[in-house]
N, C-alpha and C positions, 0 to 999 in steps of 0.2 A: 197642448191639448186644451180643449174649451173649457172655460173654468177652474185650470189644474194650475195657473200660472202660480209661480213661487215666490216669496220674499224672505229674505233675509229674517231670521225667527227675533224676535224684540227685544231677548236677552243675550242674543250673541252679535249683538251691534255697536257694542260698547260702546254706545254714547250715554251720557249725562241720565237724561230722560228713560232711559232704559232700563238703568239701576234703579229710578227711582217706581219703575212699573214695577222691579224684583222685589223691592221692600214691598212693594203691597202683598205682592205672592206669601210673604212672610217663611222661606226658604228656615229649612232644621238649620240650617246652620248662625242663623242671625238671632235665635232663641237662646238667652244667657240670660245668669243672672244682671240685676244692675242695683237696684235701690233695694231690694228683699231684706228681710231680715238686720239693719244697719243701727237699733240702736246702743245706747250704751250698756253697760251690764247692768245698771239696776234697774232695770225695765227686763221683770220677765215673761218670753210667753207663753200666754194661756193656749190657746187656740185659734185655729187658721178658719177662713170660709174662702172657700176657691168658686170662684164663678169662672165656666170655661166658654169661647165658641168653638164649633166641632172644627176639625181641620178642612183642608182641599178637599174641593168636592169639583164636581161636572158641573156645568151649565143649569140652570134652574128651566129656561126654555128652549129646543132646538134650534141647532145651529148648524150651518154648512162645514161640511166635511167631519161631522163629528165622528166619526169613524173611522177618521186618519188623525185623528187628533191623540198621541200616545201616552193617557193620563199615567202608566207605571213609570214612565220619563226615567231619571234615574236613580228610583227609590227602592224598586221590584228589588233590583238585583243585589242590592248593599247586604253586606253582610247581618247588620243589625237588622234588617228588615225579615232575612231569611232566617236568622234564630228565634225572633219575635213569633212569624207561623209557624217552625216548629212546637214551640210552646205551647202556644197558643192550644194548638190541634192536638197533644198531648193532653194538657190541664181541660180541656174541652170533654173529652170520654170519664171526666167523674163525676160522681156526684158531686162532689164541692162544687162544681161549676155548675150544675145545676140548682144549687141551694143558691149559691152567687148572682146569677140574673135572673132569677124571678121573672117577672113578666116580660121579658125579653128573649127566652126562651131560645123561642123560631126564627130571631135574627141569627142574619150570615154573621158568621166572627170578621170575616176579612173582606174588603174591597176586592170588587173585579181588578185580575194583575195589569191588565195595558187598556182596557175599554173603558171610556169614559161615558158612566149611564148619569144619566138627567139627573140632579141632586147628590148624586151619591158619594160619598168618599172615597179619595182617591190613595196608592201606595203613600203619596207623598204627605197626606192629612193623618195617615197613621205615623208617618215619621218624624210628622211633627210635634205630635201627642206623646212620643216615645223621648223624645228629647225634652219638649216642659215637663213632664213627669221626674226623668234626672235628674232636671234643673231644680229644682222645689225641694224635692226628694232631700238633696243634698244641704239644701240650706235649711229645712225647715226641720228634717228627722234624724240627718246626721248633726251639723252644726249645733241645735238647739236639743236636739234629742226630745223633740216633742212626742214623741211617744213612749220615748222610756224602751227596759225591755225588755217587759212585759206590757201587751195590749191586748184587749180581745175587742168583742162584735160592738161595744159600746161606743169604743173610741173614734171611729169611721164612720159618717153616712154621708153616702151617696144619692143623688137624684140626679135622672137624666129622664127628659123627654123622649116620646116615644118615636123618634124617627131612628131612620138606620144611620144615620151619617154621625148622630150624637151616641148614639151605642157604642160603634165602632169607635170613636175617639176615644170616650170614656175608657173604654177596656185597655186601649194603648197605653194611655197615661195611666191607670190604676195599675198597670205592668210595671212599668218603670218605677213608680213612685210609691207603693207599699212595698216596705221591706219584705221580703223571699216570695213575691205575689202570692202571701196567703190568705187565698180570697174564700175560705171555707170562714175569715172573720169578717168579711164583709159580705153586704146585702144589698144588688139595686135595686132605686125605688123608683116606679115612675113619676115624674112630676105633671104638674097640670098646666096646658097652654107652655108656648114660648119664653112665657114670664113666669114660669113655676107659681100662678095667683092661687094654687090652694083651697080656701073656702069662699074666696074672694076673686071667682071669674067673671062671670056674667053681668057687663054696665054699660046699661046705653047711653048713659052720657060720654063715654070712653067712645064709644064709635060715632057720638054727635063731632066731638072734639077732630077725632080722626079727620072725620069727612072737610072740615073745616082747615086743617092742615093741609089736608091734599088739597085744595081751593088754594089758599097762600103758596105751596110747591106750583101750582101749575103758573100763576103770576109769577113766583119769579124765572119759571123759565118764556113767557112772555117776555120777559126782562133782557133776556139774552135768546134774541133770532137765532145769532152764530150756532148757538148749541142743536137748536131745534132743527136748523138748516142740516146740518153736521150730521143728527140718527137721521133725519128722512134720506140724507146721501148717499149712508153706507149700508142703509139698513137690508137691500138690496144684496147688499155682498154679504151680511152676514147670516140673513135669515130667509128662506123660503116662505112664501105663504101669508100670513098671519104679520103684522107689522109691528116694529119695535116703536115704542113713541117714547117711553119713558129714558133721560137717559144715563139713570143707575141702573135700570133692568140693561141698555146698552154696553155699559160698562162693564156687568158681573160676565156677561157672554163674552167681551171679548177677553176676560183675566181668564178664560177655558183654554184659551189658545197661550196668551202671556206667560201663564204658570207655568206651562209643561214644553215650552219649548218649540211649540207649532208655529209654522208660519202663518201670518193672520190671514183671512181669508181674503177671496182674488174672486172676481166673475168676469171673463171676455176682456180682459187684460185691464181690469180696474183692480186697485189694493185697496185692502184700507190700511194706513199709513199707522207707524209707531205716532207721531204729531197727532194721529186724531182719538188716539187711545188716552192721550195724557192731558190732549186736551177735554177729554169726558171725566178724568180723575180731577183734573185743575176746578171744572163748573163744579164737585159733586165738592171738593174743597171750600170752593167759593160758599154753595149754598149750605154746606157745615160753620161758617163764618159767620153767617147774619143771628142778627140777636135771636132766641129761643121767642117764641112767640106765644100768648096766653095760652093757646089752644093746644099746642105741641107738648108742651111743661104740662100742662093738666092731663091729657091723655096718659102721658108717660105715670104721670102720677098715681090714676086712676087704675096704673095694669101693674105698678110694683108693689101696691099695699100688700098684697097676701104674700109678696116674697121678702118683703123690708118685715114684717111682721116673721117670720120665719128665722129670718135672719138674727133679728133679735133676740126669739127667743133662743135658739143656738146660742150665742154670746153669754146669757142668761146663764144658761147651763152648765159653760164653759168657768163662769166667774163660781159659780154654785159648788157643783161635785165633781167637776172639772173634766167634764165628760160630756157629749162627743170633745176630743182635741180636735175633729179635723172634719168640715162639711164641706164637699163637692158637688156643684152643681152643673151639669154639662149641656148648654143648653146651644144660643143660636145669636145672633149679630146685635140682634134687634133685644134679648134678654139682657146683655151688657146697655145696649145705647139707652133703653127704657128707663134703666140706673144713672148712667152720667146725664140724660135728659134731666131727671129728676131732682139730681143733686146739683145740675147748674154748671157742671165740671166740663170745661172748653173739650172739645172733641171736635174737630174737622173732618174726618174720616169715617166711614164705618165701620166698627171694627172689624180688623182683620182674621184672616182662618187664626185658628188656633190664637185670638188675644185670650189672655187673663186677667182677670178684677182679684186683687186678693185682700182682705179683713184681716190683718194682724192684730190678736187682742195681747191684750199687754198688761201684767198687775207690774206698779212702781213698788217697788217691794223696800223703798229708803223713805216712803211716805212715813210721817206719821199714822200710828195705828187709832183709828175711831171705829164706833158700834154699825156702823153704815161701810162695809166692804169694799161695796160697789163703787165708794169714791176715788180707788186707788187704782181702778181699771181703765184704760183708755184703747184705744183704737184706731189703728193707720188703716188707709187706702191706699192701696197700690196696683196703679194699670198698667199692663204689659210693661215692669219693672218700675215705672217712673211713681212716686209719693205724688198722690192730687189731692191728699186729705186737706190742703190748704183751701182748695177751692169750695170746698163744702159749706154754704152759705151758714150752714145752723151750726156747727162746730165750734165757729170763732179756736180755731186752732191753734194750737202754741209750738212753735216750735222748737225744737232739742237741738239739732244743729245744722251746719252748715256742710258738705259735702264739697269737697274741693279734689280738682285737679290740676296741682302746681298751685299757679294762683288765681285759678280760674272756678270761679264756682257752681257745682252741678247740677247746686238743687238741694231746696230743703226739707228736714227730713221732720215732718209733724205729726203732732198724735189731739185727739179729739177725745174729749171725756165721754165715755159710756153713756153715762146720763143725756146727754145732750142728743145722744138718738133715742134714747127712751121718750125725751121728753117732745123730740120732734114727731113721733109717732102716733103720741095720743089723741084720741079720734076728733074731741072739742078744737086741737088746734092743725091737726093733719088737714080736713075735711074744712077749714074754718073759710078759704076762698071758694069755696063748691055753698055756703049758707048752708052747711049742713054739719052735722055731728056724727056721722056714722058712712061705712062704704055707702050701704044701703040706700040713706038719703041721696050720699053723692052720686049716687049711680042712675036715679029718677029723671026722667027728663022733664 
Protein backbone atom coordinates (compact mmCIF):
# COMPACT_ATOMS: atom_id res chain seq x y z
CA UNK A 1 0.00 0.00 0.00
CA UNK A 2 1.30 3.71 -0.85
CA UNK A 3 3.16 4.73 2.11
CA UNK A 4 2.30 1.75 4.31
CA UNK A 5 5.71 -0.07 3.33
CA UNK A 6 7.37 -1.68 6.61
CA UNK A 7 10.85 -2.07 8.14
CA UNK A 8 12.18 -4.08 10.39
CA UNK A 9 11.46 -1.92 14.03
CA UNK A 10 15.26 -0.58 15.25
CA UNK A 11 15.12 -2.49 18.35
CA UNK A 12 14.48 -5.89 16.98
CA UNK A 13 17.39 -5.82 14.52
CA UNK A 14 19.96 -6.75 16.89
CA UNK A 15 22.55 -5.00 15.63
CA UNK A 16 25.20 -2.94 17.41
CA UNK A 17 23.71 0.54 16.66
CA UNK A 18 20.39 -0.47 17.62
CA UNK A 19 21.08 -1.15 21.26
CA UNK A 20 22.79 1.76 21.25
CA UNK A 21 19.34 3.88 19.96
CA UNK A 22 17.74 1.47 23.09
CA UNK A 23 20.05 3.13 25.60
CA UNK A 24 18.92 6.38 24.66
CA UNK A 25 15.10 5.22 25.00
CA UNK A 26 16.54 4.69 28.48
CA UNK A 27 14.18 1.23 28.92
CA UNK A 28 12.86 0.58 33.05
CA UNK A 29 14.96 -2.04 32.97
CA UNK A 30 18.55 -0.25 32.53
CA UNK A 31 17.58 1.99 35.62
CA UNK A 32 19.63 0.57 38.71
CA UNK A 33 21.50 1.80 41.20
CA UNK A 34 25.47 2.40 40.48
CA UNK A 35 27.53 5.12 42.28
CA UNK A 36 24.50 6.28 44.96
CA UNK A 37 24.93 6.42 48.15
CA UNK A 38 28.85 4.50 48.27
CA UNK A 39 30.60 6.29 51.04
CA UNK A 40 32.37 5.25 53.99
CA UNK A 41 30.51 5.26 57.24
CA UNK A 42 31.75 8.25 58.71
CA UNK A 43 30.18 10.26 56.23
CA UNK A 44 26.71 10.69 57.23
CA UNK A 45 23.70 11.68 55.27
CA UNK A 46 22.04 14.72 55.82
CA UNK A 47 19.83 15.14 52.83
CA UNK A 48 19.16 14.44 49.21
CA UNK A 49 18.13 17.11 46.30
CA UNK A 50 16.70 14.99 43.34
CA UNK A 51 16.48 16.83 40.07
CA UNK A 52 14.39 14.63 37.58
CA UNK A 53 13.61 14.84 33.63
CA UNK A 54 9.93 13.69 33.10
CA UNK A 55 9.86 10.09 31.46
CA UNK A 56 8.81 9.04 27.54
CA UNK A 57 6.74 11.06 25.96
CA UNK A 58 5.36 11.44 22.17
CA UNK A 59 6.82 13.48 19.64
CA UNK A 60 7.14 17.30 20.41
CA UNK A 61 6.09 17.98 16.45
CA UNK A 62 3.87 15.74 14.19
CA UNK A 63 4.94 12.93 12.65
CA UNK A 64 3.83 10.37 9.96
CA UNK A 65 1.86 7.64 11.05
CA UNK A 66 1.62 8.84 14.47
CA UNK A 67 -1.46 7.01 14.99
CA UNK A 68 -0.09 3.61 14.28
CA UNK A 69 2.70 4.42 16.33
CA UNK A 70 1.80 2.12 19.83
CA UNK A 71 3.18 4.38 22.72
CA UNK A 72 1.52 1.66 25.64
CA UNK A 73 4.30 -0.84 23.57
CA UNK A 74 4.86 -3.10 26.52
CA UNK A 75 4.33 -1.07 29.44
CA UNK A 76 0.14 -0.82 29.50
CA UNK A 77 -0.14 -4.40 30.20
CA UNK A 78 2.81 -5.17 33.05
CA UNK A 79 1.56 -6.00 35.91
CA UNK A 80 3.25 -3.09 37.91
CA UNK A 81 1.78 -0.73 35.69
CA UNK A 82 -1.76 -2.11 36.17
CA UNK A 83 -1.52 -2.11 40.13
CA UNK A 84 0.32 1.42 39.92
CA UNK A 85 -3.60 2.78 38.08
CA UNK A 86 -5.42 0.93 40.36
CA UNK A 87 -3.77 2.90 43.12
CA UNK A 88 -3.58 5.45 41.68
CA UNK A 89 -7.63 5.87 40.86
CA UNK A 90 -8.23 4.79 44.48
CA UNK A 91 -5.71 7.27 46.34
CA UNK A 92 -7.17 9.91 43.70
CA UNK A 93 -11.06 9.93 45.32
CA UNK A 94 -9.60 11.57 48.67
CA UNK A 95 -8.87 14.30 50.02
CA UNK A 96 -5.41 13.55 50.83
CA UNK A 97 -4.90 13.66 47.11
CA UNK A 98 -6.32 16.75 46.84
CA UNK A 99 -4.35 18.47 49.55
CA UNK A 100 -1.32 16.53 47.72
CA UNK A 101 -1.45 18.30 44.25
CA UNK A 102 -2.45 21.59 44.72
CA UNK A 103 -2.29 23.27 41.62
CA UNK A 104 -2.29 20.41 39.71
CA UNK A 105 -5.53 19.52 40.34
CA UNK A 106 -7.21 19.14 36.83
CA UNK A 107 -4.35 17.21 35.49
CA UNK A 108 -5.06 13.64 34.11
CA UNK A 109 -3.15 11.15 36.76
CA UNK A 110 -2.38 8.65 33.73
CA UNK A 111 -1.11 8.82 30.07
CA UNK A 112 -3.20 7.85 27.19
CA UNK A 113 -2.91 3.64 27.36
CA UNK A 114 -1.61 3.06 23.41
CA UNK A 115 -2.06 6.79 21.81
CA UNK A 116 0.73 8.60 21.44
CA UNK A 117 -0.35 12.62 21.90
CA UNK A 118 2.29 15.31 21.05
CA UNK A 119 4.38 15.82 24.33
CA UNK A 120 2.76 13.74 26.39
CA UNK A 121 3.87 10.85 28.52
CA UNK A 122 3.80 7.71 27.55
CA UNK A 123 2.87 4.02 29.82
CA UNK A 124 6.55 3.47 29.47
CA UNK A 125 7.79 7.31 31.08
CA UNK A 126 5.49 6.20 34.01
CA UNK A 127 7.41 3.03 34.27
CA UNK A 128 10.10 4.40 34.23
CA UNK A 129 9.39 6.88 37.06
CA UNK A 130 8.15 3.75 38.96
CA UNK A 131 11.39 2.11 38.77
CA UNK A 132 13.99 5.25 39.75
CA UNK A 133 11.56 5.93 42.47
CA UNK A 134 12.47 2.04 43.96
CA UNK A 135 15.82 2.54 42.95
CA UNK A 136 16.41 5.68 45.32
CA UNK A 137 13.87 4.57 47.55
CA UNK A 138 15.83 1.78 48.56
CA UNK A 139 19.24 3.32 48.81
CA UNK A 140 18.44 6.36 50.28
CA UNK A 141 15.31 5.61 52.77
CA UNK A 142 15.88 1.96 53.35
CA UNK A 143 19.76 1.72 53.36
CA UNK A 144 20.52 5.03 55.02
CA UNK A 145 17.01 5.44 56.69
CA UNK A 146 17.08 8.99 55.76
CA UNK A 147 13.93 9.45 56.92
CA UNK A 148 13.78 7.81 60.07
CA UNK A 149 10.33 6.51 61.26
CA UNK A 150 8.85 8.94 61.97
CA UNK A 151 8.48 12.08 59.10
CA UNK A 152 5.79 14.37 58.42
CA UNK A 153 5.08 17.50 55.79
CA UNK A 154 8.58 18.98 56.61
CA UNK A 155 10.68 16.49 55.49
CA UNK A 156 9.67 16.30 51.73
CA UNK A 157 9.37 19.09 49.15
CA UNK A 158 8.50 18.68 46.10
CA UNK A 159 8.34 21.09 42.81
CA UNK A 160 7.36 20.13 39.59
CA UNK A 161 6.67 22.39 36.63
CA UNK A 162 3.45 22.80 35.17
CA UNK A 163 3.27 20.59 32.16
CA UNK A 164 1.37 17.30 32.27
CA UNK A 165 4.37 14.98 31.27
CA UNK A 166 6.37 16.26 34.51
CA UNK A 167 3.13 15.86 36.64
CA UNK A 168 2.52 12.52 35.69
CA UNK A 169 6.33 11.33 36.22
CA UNK A 170 6.38 13.06 39.40
CA UNK A 171 3.37 11.07 40.86
CA UNK A 172 4.93 7.77 39.47
CA UNK A 173 8.07 8.21 41.27
CA UNK A 174 6.67 9.91 44.43
CA UNK A 175 4.60 6.21 44.37
CA UNK A 176 7.45 4.19 44.44
CA UNK A 177 9.72 6.24 46.36
CA UNK A 178 7.80 7.65 49.59
CA UNK A 179 7.32 5.00 52.03
CA UNK A 180 3.39 3.74 52.16
CA UNK A 181 2.66 6.75 49.35
CA UNK A 182 1.66 8.85 52.23
CA UNK A 183 1.00 11.64 50.25
CA UNK A 184 -1.46 13.41 52.88
CA UNK A 185 2.52 14.42 54.17
CA UNK A 186 3.38 15.69 51.10
CA UNK A 187 2.59 18.91 48.96
CA UNK A 188 3.21 19.87 45.16
CA UNK A 189 4.59 22.97 44.46
CA UNK A 190 4.66 24.48 41.08
CA UNK A 191 7.83 25.68 40.06
CA UNK A 192 8.72 28.51 37.75
CA UNK A 193 10.06 28.19 33.98
CA UNK A 194 11.94 24.89 32.93
CA UNK A 195 14.69 26.05 35.35
CA UNK A 196 12.63 26.31 38.44
CA UNK A 197 14.41 30.41 38.31
CA UNK A 198 12.16 31.43 41.12
CA UNK A 199 12.49 35.22 41.80
CA UNK A 200 15.06 35.08 39.23
CA UNK A 201 13.31 34.61 35.65
CA UNK A 202 13.00 37.28 33.45
CA UNK A 203 16.91 38.32 31.53
CA UNK A 204 17.53 39.58 28.61
CA UNK A 205 20.88 39.18 28.50
CA UNK A 206 19.97 35.25 28.79
CA UNK A 207 18.17 35.41 25.55
CA UNK A 208 20.91 37.80 23.97
CA UNK A 209 23.32 34.84 24.85
CA UNK A 210 20.75 32.30 23.49
CA UNK A 211 20.30 34.04 20.32
CA UNK A 212 24.11 33.98 19.98
CA UNK A 213 24.39 30.05 20.55
CA UNK A 214 21.86 29.29 18.24
CA UNK A 215 24.35 31.46 15.64
CA UNK A 216 27.38 29.09 16.76
CA UNK A 217 24.62 25.77 16.42
CA UNK A 218 23.77 26.80 13.00
CA UNK A 219 27.86 27.09 11.93
CA UNK A 220 28.47 24.20 13.24
CA UNK A 221 26.01 22.42 11.24
CA UNK A 222 27.31 24.42 8.25
CA UNK A 223 30.38 22.31 9.31
CA UNK A 224 28.81 19.13 8.58
CA UNK A 225 26.70 19.35 4.84
CA UNK A 226 26.21 15.32 5.52
CA UNK A 227 23.98 16.22 8.50
CA UNK A 228 22.06 18.92 6.78
CA UNK A 229 21.82 16.82 3.52
CA UNK A 230 20.57 13.81 5.70
CA UNK A 231 17.00 15.98 7.54
CA UNK A 232 16.40 17.61 4.06
CA UNK A 233 16.27 13.77 2.76
CA UNK A 234 14.12 12.24 5.15
CA UNK A 235 12.32 14.86 6.25
CA UNK A 236 9.86 14.07 3.59
CA UNK A 237 9.39 10.58 5.12
CA UNK A 238 8.89 11.75 8.44
CA UNK A 239 6.94 14.88 8.38
CA UNK A 240 4.11 16.31 6.41
CA UNK A 241 3.79 19.84 5.73
CA UNK A 242 5.96 22.11 7.63
CA UNK A 243 9.79 21.21 7.46
CA UNK A 244 12.21 19.73 9.89
CA UNK A 245 15.62 21.69 9.58
CA UNK A 246 16.91 21.30 12.94
CA UNK A 247 18.60 18.03 13.46
CA UNK A 248 17.82 17.39 17.26
CA UNK A 249 14.26 18.41 16.61
CA UNK A 250 15.05 15.39 13.67
CA UNK A 251 16.09 13.26 16.07
CA UNK A 252 13.48 13.55 19.14
CA UNK A 253 10.76 12.57 16.27
CA UNK A 254 12.43 9.82 15.17
CA UNK A 255 13.24 8.19 19.08
CA UNK A 256 8.73 8.45 18.78
CA UNK A 257 9.09 5.50 16.58
CA UNK A 258 12.72 4.01 18.35
CA UNK A 259 11.24 3.95 21.73
CA UNK A 260 8.12 2.04 21.22
CA UNK A 261 9.04 -0.41 18.85
CA UNK A 262 7.42 1.18 15.53
CA UNK A 263 8.76 0.82 12.38
CA UNK A 264 10.50 3.96 11.23
CA UNK A 265 8.65 5.58 8.82
CA UNK A 266 8.52 4.67 4.68
CA UNK A 267 6.79 7.01 1.84
CA UNK A 268 6.55 5.23 -1.82
CA UNK A 269 8.93 2.70 -0.94
CA UNK A 270 11.71 5.07 0.60
CA UNK A 271 12.81 4.28 4.51
CA UNK A 272 14.45 5.96 6.63
CA UNK A 273 17.11 3.68 7.71
CA UNK A 274 18.31 2.67 11.41
CA UNK A 275 22.19 4.27 9.83
CA UNK A 276 20.36 7.54 9.64
CA UNK A 277 18.94 7.67 13.10
CA UNK A 278 22.41 7.01 14.68
CA UNK A 279 23.79 8.96 12.42
CA UNK A 280 21.60 12.16 13.91
CA UNK A 281 22.48 10.78 17.60
CA UNK A 282 26.38 10.54 16.49
CA UNK A 283 26.25 14.76 15.07
CA UNK A 284 24.18 15.59 18.26
CA UNK A 285 27.17 13.69 20.16
CA UNK A 286 29.57 15.29 18.15
CA UNK A 287 28.09 18.75 18.66
CA UNK A 288 27.91 17.86 22.63
CA UNK A 289 31.79 17.45 22.22
CA UNK A 290 32.95 20.84 21.16
CA UNK A 291 34.17 23.06 23.97
CA UNK A 292 31.10 25.07 25.89
CA UNK A 293 31.25 28.31 24.27
CA UNK A 294 31.15 32.00 26.31
CA UNK A 295 27.84 32.38 25.21
CA UNK A 296 26.33 28.84 25.97
CA UNK A 297 27.95 28.72 29.73
CA UNK A 298 26.57 32.20 30.49
CA UNK A 299 22.97 31.67 29.24
CA UNK A 300 22.96 28.48 31.11
CA UNK A 301 24.23 30.60 34.02
CA UNK A 302 21.98 33.35 33.69
CA UNK A 303 18.71 30.63 34.02
CA UNK A 304 20.16 28.35 37.02
CA UNK A 305 20.81 31.25 39.53
CA UNK A 306 17.33 31.17 41.20
CA UNK A 307 17.41 27.23 41.17
CA UNK A 308 21.31 27.05 42.35
CA UNK A 309 20.15 29.73 44.99
CA UNK A 310 17.25 27.34 45.93
CA UNK A 311 19.35 24.60 46.09
CA UNK A 312 21.49 25.97 48.56
CA UNK A 313 19.28 27.27 50.64
CA UNK A 314 17.82 23.54 50.88
CA UNK A 315 21.35 22.22 51.94
CA UNK A 316 21.27 25.13 54.32
CA UNK A 317 18.32 23.81 55.97
CA UNK A 318 19.42 20.45 55.83
CA UNK A 319 22.84 21.16 57.65
CA UNK A 320 20.61 23.52 60.22
CA UNK A 321 17.40 21.70 61.69
CA UNK A 322 17.95 19.03 59.35
CA UNK A 323 14.75 19.50 57.55
CA UNK A 324 13.48 19.14 54.55
CA UNK A 325 15.71 15.52 54.20
CA UNK A 326 14.62 15.18 50.79
CA UNK A 327 13.93 17.99 47.76
CA UNK A 328 12.50 16.84 44.44
CA UNK A 329 12.35 18.67 41.48
CA UNK A 330 10.78 17.25 38.36
CA UNK A 331 11.41 19.31 35.66
CA UNK A 332 12.70 18.76 31.73
CA UNK A 333 16.04 17.95 29.67
CA UNK A 334 17.13 21.33 29.35
CA UNK A 335 16.53 21.99 33.64
CA UNK A 336 19.28 19.17 34.02
CA UNK A 337 21.67 20.37 30.92
CA UNK A 338 21.28 24.19 32.14
CA UNK A 339 23.07 22.55 35.47
CA UNK A 340 25.96 20.44 33.82
CA UNK A 341 26.31 23.52 31.24
CA UNK A 342 26.93 25.63 34.12
CA UNK A 343 29.13 23.60 36.23
CA UNK A 344 31.38 22.61 33.13
CA UNK A 345 30.52 18.81 33.66
CA UNK A 346 31.27 16.83 30.13
CA UNK A 347 27.85 15.70 28.85
CA UNK A 348 27.65 14.58 25.15
CA UNK A 349 23.98 13.86 25.14
CA UNK A 350 20.95 15.30 26.09
CA UNK A 351 19.60 14.15 28.89
CA UNK A 352 17.63 11.28 28.57
CA UNK A 353 13.71 10.61 29.65
CA UNK A 354 13.79 9.95 33.00
CA UNK A 355 17.93 10.98 33.73
CA UNK A 356 18.55 12.03 37.38
CA UNK A 357 20.99 14.74 39.13
CA UNK A 358 21.13 13.87 42.77
CA UNK A 359 23.04 16.28 45.80
CA UNK A 360 24.00 13.96 48.48
CA UNK A 361 24.76 16.18 51.58
CA UNK A 362 26.93 14.57 53.79
CA UNK A 363 28.14 15.65 57.61
CA UNK A 364 32.00 13.83 58.31
CA UNK A 365 30.90 13.07 61.52
CA UNK A 366 35.04 11.75 62.70
CA UNK A 367 35.83 15.61 61.71
CA UNK A 368 37.08 17.44 64.47
CA UNK A 369 34.49 19.43 66.17
CA UNK A 370 34.76 23.62 65.65
CA UNK A 371 32.13 26.68 66.26
CA UNK A 372 31.66 26.75 62.34
CA UNK A 373 29.28 23.45 61.67
CA UNK A 374 29.05 24.03 58.30
CA UNK A 375 32.77 22.86 57.77
CA UNK A 376 32.08 19.36 58.41
CA UNK A 377 29.43 19.12 55.50
CA UNK A 378 30.29 18.37 52.08
CA UNK A 379 28.42 17.23 48.94
CA UNK A 380 28.46 14.68 46.09
CA UNK A 381 26.95 14.92 42.59
CA UNK A 382 25.57 12.25 41.05
CA UNK A 383 24.11 11.97 37.32
CA UNK A 384 22.08 9.02 36.21
CA UNK A 385 24.37 6.93 38.95
CA UNK A 386 27.77 8.12 37.81
CA UNK A 387 29.93 10.78 40.70
CA UNK A 388 30.86 14.08 38.40
CA UNK A 389 31.44 16.07 41.45
CA UNK A 390 34.97 15.75 40.22
CA UNK A 391 34.38 17.83 37.40
CA UNK A 392 32.98 20.77 39.04
CA UNK A 393 35.34 23.53 38.32
CA UNK A 394 34.98 25.44 41.95
CA UNK A 395 34.80 22.35 44.17
CA UNK A 396 38.51 21.55 43.79
CA UNK A 397 37.25 18.06 45.04
CA UNK A 398 38.76 15.45 47.15
CA UNK A 399 38.33 12.31 46.67
CA UNK A 400 37.39 9.22 49.36
CA UNK A 401 38.05 6.44 47.11
CA UNK A 402 38.50 4.50 44.33
CA UNK A 403 35.68 2.12 43.21
CA UNK A 404 36.99 -0.98 41.63
CA UNK A 405 35.79 -3.96 39.68
CA UNK A 406 38.35 -6.73 39.96
CA UNK A 407 41.24 -4.71 39.13
CA UNK A 408 39.52 -2.39 37.04
CA UNK A 409 38.60 0.80 38.20
CA UNK A 410 35.03 2.44 38.01
CA UNK A 411 35.22 5.65 39.11
CA UNK A 412 35.88 7.96 41.68
CA UNK A 413 33.89 8.54 44.47
CA UNK A 414 34.25 12.78 45.64
CA UNK A 415 32.70 14.96 47.80
CA UNK A 416 32.92 19.08 47.58
CA UNK A 417 32.83 21.23 50.71
CA UNK A 418 29.48 22.98 51.23
CA UNK A 419 31.35 26.18 51.47
CA UNK A 420 32.57 26.11 48.18
CA UNK A 421 29.08 26.36 46.60
CA UNK A 422 28.26 29.00 49.11
CA UNK A 423 31.05 30.77 48.21
CA UNK A 424 30.52 30.22 44.38
CA UNK A 425 27.27 31.70 44.49
CA UNK A 426 27.84 35.08 45.94
CA UNK A 427 26.47 37.72 43.74
CA UNK A 428 30.28 40.03 43.71
CA UNK A 429 31.70 36.66 42.39
CA UNK A 430 28.77 34.64 40.51
CA UNK A 431 27.80 37.86 38.31
CA UNK A 432 31.66 38.85 38.35
CA UNK A 433 32.18 37.90 34.11
CA UNK A 434 28.64 39.56 33.38
CA UNK A 435 30.67 43.26 35.16
CA UNK A 436 27.95 43.12 37.34
CA UNK A 437 27.17 42.22 41.08
CA UNK A 438 23.60 41.28 41.13
CA UNK A 439 21.11 38.92 38.50
CA UNK A 440 19.57 42.17 37.96
CA UNK A 441 22.74 43.88 36.51
CA UNK A 442 23.46 40.74 34.70
CA UNK A 443 20.32 40.44 33.16
CA UNK A 444 20.57 44.39 31.59
CA UNK A 445 21.58 44.42 28.21
Amino acid sequence: MRGQHQTPSPCEEGKPRAKKLRHLCNPPDRIQRNQEGVLPSQYQLSGIVILLRHGDRGPLVHVRNLSSINCGYHSYGTPTYKKYVGDILNVSRTNAYVNFVGPFVRFPLLPPPSHCGLGHLTPQGVLQHLQLGKVLSQVYLTEFNLLGNRWGKEDIVVYCTKYRRTFQSVLAFLYSFIPNFEISKVRLQEGRGVSFCGDNCHCEQSDHYDQKYEQERRDYRRSHPGIVDLVHRINPLVREGEDITSPLVMRDALLSYVCHGASLPCLDGRCVKVEDVTGLVSYEEWEGRQKRTSSQRKAAKLKVYGLLRSISEALNSMMGDSRPRVVVYSGHDRTLKYLLDTFGVPNYQLPHYASRLVLELYQNTSATPTPDYHTTYFFRMVYNGKDITKFVPFCESVTIRQLKSGNVKRGAISLCSVGKLVNYLRPDLYFKEFNAASFSNACQK
